[in-house]
N, C-alpha and C positions, 0 to 999 in steps of 0.2 A: 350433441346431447340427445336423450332421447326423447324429447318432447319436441325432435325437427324429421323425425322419423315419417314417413308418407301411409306407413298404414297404421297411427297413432294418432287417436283426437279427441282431445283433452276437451270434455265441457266442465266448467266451473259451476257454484252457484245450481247444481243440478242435485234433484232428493228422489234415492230410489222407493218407490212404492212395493214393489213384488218384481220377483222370476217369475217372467212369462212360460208357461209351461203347457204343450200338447200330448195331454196322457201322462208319461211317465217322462219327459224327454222337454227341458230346457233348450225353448227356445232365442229368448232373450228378456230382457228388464224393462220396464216401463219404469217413466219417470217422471216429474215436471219440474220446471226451473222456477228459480225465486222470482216472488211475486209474479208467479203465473201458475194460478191451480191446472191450467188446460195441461191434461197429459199426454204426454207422447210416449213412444216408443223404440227402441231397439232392438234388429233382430242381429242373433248369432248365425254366425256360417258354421260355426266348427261348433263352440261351446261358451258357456255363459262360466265367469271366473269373480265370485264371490270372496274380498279383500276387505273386509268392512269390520275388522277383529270380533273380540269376543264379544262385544254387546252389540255390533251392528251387524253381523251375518246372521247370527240367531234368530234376530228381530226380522227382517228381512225373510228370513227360511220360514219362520212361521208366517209371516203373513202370506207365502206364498202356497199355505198349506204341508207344510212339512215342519212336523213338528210334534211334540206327543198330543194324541189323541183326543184328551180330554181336556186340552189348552183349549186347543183349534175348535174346538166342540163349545164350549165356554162363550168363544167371541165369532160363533157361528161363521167360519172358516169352513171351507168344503176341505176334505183328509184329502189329502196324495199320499204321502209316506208317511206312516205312524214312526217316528223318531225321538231319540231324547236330545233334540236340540233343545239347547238353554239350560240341560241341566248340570251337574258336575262342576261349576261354578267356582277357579280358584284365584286367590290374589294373594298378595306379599302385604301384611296388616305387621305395623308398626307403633311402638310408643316409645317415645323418647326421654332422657334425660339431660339438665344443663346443668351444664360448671360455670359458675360465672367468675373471672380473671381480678385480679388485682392491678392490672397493667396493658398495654397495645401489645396484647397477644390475639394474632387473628383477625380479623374483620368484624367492626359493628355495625351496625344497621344504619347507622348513619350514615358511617361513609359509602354504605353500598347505594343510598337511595341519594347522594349527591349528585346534585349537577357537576357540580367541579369534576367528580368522579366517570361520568358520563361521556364527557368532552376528554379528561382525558385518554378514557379507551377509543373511544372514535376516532381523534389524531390520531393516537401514541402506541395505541395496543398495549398501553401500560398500565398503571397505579391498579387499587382495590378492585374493578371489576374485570382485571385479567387472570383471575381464577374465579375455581367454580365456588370456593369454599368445602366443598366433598372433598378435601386430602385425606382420609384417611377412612379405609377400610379395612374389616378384620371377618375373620368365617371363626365359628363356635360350634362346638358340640357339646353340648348340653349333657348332663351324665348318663339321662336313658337313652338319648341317642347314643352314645359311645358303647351302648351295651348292645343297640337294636344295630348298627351298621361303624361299627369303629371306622374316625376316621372323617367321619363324611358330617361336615355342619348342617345344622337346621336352623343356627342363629348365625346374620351377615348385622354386623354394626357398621354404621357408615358414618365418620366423623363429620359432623357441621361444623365448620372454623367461624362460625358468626352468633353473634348474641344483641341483645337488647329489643328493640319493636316487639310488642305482644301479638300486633297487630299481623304483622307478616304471617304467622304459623294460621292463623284463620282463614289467610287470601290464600294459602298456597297451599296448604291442607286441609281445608272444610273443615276445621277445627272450628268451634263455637265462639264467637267471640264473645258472647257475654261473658260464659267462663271462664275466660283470660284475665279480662277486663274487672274482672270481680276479686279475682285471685291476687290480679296486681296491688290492689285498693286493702287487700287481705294481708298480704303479707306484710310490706311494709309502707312508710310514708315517701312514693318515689313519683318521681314523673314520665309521663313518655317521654320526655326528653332527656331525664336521665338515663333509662334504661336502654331508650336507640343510642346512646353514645359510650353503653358499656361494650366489652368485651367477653367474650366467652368459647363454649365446647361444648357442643351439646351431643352425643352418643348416642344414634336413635336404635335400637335394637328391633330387628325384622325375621320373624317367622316367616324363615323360608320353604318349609316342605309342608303347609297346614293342613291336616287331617279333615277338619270342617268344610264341607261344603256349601256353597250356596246355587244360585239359579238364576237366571233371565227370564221372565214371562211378558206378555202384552200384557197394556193397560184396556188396551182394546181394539177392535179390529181397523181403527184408524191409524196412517202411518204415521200421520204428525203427531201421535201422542208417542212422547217417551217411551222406552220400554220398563219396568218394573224390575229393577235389580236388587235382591237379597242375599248380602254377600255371608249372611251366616257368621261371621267373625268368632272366634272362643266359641266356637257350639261343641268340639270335644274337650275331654278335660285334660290329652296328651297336649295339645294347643295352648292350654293354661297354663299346663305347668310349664312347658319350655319358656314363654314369655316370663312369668315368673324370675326361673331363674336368668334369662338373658337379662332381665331387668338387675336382678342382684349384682349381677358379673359387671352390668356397666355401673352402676354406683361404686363397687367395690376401686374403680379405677380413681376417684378421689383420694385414698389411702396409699395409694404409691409415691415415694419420694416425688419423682418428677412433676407431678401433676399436682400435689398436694402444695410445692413450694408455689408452686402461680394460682391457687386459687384467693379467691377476698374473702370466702368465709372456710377457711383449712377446714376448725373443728367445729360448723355445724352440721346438723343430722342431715340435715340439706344443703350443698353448696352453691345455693344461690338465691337472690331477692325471690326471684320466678321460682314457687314450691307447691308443686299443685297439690301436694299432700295435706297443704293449709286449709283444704274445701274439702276433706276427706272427712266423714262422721266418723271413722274407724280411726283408733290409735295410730298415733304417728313410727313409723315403721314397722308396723304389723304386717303379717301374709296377708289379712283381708286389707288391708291401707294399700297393698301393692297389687293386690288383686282388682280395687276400685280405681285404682290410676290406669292400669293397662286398659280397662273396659273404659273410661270418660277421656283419657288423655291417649288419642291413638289417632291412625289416620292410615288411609290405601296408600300406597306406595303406586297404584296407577298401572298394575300388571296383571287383571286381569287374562283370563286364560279356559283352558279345558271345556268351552259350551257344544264345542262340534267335534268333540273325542274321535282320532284317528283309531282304527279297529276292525278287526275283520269284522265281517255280515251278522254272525253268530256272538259275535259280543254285545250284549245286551245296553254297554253306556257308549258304546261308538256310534257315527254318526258319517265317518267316512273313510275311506279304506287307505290303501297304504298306498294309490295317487292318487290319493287328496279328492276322489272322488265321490259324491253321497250318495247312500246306498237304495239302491233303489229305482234311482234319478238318472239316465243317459245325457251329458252334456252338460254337467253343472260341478264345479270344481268350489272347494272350500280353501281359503291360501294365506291362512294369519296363522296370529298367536291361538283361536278358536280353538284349531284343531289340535294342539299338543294335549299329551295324553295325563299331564303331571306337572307344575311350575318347574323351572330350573334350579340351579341354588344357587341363584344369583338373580341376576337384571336380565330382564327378557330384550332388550332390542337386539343386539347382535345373533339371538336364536330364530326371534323373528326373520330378521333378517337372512337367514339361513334357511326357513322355510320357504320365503319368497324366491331364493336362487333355487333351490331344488325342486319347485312346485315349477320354474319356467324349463327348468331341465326336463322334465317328465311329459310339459305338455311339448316339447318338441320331439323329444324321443316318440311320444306318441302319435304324431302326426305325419313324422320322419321328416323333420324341419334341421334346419341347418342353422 
């Protein structure tokens, strides 16, 4: 493997502060390890290689002085390269719908948070937790997209085969849990321990090419603070409406034979206890009712992207060219998800993952490495 490699070494427990930089020209990273503010240092032989995705290279770039001007200026940073790192800002923004089941269709919350369930995958590699519950995906085009690029989706539905715990969708998407929690209490007279032992299908519909941008900035010239991320969500109104109707398209899937004979509530306007439209001041299936769910009942998808736009020199939202290098900067490489120019229309790991083999292709090619 390659963590037995000799010119490889892996420190753990280590937080980068800034690219050490002479001039124009990346020497290497200063750092310090947990629970030890004393900082040290690394120097580069060849080049300093920048892996820390879209909200940790950005972070990083700026504090090292590169970054737009009037950031760095703000948290009294000395300029290296006026850049628009941090900005371009894109992510996969999500709001879901659930069906709730009449029967042991799929997985409940229950059993997924079972010990019994537990012990038996760790034996057996079997029972409820040897799947992921994601069976089922689908790609949409929404009607102006079929006008603006026939063919090509802008809505990815990804089926959840599990239902009940309210609880779960706040741990696992930063979803609010009072709002759950209120909604639950709203809708009907149930318990969490009813609802972790129902079953269901929940369809979350994902704006996958979103027109709205957001950004990365410091919170200030310290590295331990956070960085400030604004993901801008629904800021166009192309963004809205597709969500919109990806929302309609996945409700409409209630109304099909096959789906409709497994639900517990066939003919309500909502097919399940969980209706978040019951906290909505707007009429119940109105444009503004579905308009107030997508904005309150939403969550990232965790795909971040676009802060260090690959681009030649003269393109004004690039930040590094096309070997991943920043412009500007001799010896200093960008090598995530940062640098794509655009999300994909789908799941970024495997493209990541693509940028990381071809960014190792480039630096050997460049070195004349074998």
């Amino acid at each position: 493997p390659a963590s037995e490699r000799s010119n490889l070494h892996i420190r753990t427990n280590a937080y980068v502060t800034k690219v050490l930089l002479e001039g124009k020209k990346a020497i290497g990273v200063e750092f310090f390890l947990k629970n030890s503010f004393k900082r040290k240092q690394v120097r580069a032989k060849k080049e300093v290689i920048l892996s820390c995705g879209a909200i940790g290279s950005p972070k990083i770039l700026m504090l090292s002085g590169i970054g737009p001007k009037e950031e760095l200026k703000k948290h009294k940073i000395p300029l290296v390269a006026d850049l628009p790192v941090g900005q371009g800002l894109q992510d996969h923004y999500a709001s879901g719908v659930l069906f709730e089941f009449d029967g042991p269709y799929g997985l409940s919350a229950k059993q997924a948070q079972s010990p019994m369930s537990l012990l038996q995958y760790l034996t057996l590699k079997t029972g409820p937790l040897s799947t992921s519950s994601l069976d089922t995906h689908a790609f949409y085009a929404t009607k102006a997209q079929e006008k603006r690029q026939p063919g090509v989706p802008d809505i990815q539905l990804i089926g959840l085969g599990i239902s009940g715990d309210l609880k779960l969708p706040s741990r696992m998407g930063n979803y609010r849990e009072d709002l759950f929690m209120d909604m639950q209490h709203r809708s009907m007279e149930v318990t969490d321990e009813d609802l972790a032992a129902s079953f269901g299908f929940s369809p979350l519909v994902i704006l996958l090419h979103p027109k709205s941008k957001g950004n990365v900035t410091l919170h200030s010239s310290n590295p331990l603070h956070n960085p400030i991320i604004h993901p801008n969500y629904l800021d166009h109104p192309d963004d809205i409406a597709a969500m919109l109707e990806g929302r309609r398209f996945a409700l409409s899937l209630k109304d099909t034979p096959s789906m409709n004979k497994l639900l517990k509530y066939p003919n309500a306007p909502y097919p399940a206890t969980f209706d978040p439209e019951s906290m909505c001041p707007h009429k119940h299936g109105s444009p503004e009712c579905d308009l107030w769910v997508i904005r309150n009942f939403c969550t990232t998808i965790f795909h971040p992207s676009s802060t260090c736009r690959i681009g030649r020199a003269s393109d004004p939202t690039s930040v590094v060219d096309s070997r991943l290098r920043v412009h500007g900067i001799s010896g200093l490489r960008v090598i995530d998800a940062s640098i794509m120019r655009n999300l994909p229309s789908g799941n970024t790991n495997a493209p990541t993952i693509m940028i990381g083999e071809k960014g190792a292709d480039m630096i050997k090619e460049d070195w004349n490495l074998k």
